[in-house]
N, C-alpha and C positions, 0 to 999 in steps of 0.2 A: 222172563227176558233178562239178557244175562246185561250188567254195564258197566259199560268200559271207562275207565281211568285213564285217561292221556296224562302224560304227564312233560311236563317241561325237561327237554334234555339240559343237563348240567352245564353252564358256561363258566369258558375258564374267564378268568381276569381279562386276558387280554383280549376276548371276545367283546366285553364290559364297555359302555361309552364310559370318555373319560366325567369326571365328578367336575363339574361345575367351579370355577376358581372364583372366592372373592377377589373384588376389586383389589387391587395391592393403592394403598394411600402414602403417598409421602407426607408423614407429620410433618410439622414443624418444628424448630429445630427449639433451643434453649432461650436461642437470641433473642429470637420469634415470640415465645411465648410471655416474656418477659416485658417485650415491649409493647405488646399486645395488651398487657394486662394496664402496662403503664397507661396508654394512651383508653383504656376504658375511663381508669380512677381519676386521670389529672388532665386529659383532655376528649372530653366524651362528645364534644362538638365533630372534632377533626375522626373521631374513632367513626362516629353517626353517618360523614363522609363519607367514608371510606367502605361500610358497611354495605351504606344505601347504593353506591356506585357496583359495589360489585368486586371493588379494588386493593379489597382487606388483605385479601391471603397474599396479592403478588407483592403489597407494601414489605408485609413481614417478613416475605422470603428477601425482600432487597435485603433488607435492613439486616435480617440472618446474619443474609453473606456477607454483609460491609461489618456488620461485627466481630464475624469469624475472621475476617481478611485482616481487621486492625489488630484484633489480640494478637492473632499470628505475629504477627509482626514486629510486636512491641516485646511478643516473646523471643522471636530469634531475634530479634536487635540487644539483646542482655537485660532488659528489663523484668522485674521481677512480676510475678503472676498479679500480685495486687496493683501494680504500679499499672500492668497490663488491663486488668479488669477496669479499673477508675479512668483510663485511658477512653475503653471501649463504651462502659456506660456514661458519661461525661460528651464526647462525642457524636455518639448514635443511639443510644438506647433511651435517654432519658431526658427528655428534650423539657425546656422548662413548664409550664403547666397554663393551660387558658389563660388562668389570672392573673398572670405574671408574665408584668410587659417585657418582653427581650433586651 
């Protein structure tokens, strides 16, 4: 008995389903990571917060954008990069620490 091979006709590409996309993630940005990291080290109460709520990621993208929006600004007003930066961390990034009354 004689047997037969079937064989799969060749598909081209565009036969193909498409391949699966990962997720695309918006990181976070510089601002973000910065002051994330602050409020681990020097305020792990408020960080514990903001964890437990659920409310971490959307805090740091505020604070991001309110960082990015001040440096901008401190930049096109004629201020220099560092003047800018001590601006922006001073202001929003770096907010004083638990034990350290206001």
């Amino acid at each position: 008995m004689k047997r037969l091979h079937l064989r799969r006709p060749h598909r081209l590409l565009s036969d193909a389903p498409p391949a699966p996309r990962a997720k695309l993630r918006n990181p976070l940005g510089k601002w973000a990571r910065l002051h994330g990291e602050h409020l681990k080290n020097h305020r792990p109460k408020q960080y514990a917060e903001l964890l437990k709520s659920g409310k971490l990621d959307a805090h740091l993208r505020k604070v991001d954008n309110q960082a990015a929006d001040l440096f901008a600004s401190y930049m096109g007003a004629g201020a220099g990069y560092d003047a800018a930066w001590d601006a922006a961390a001073r202001e929003v990034l770096f907010p004083p620490g638990e034990d350290v009354s206001p």
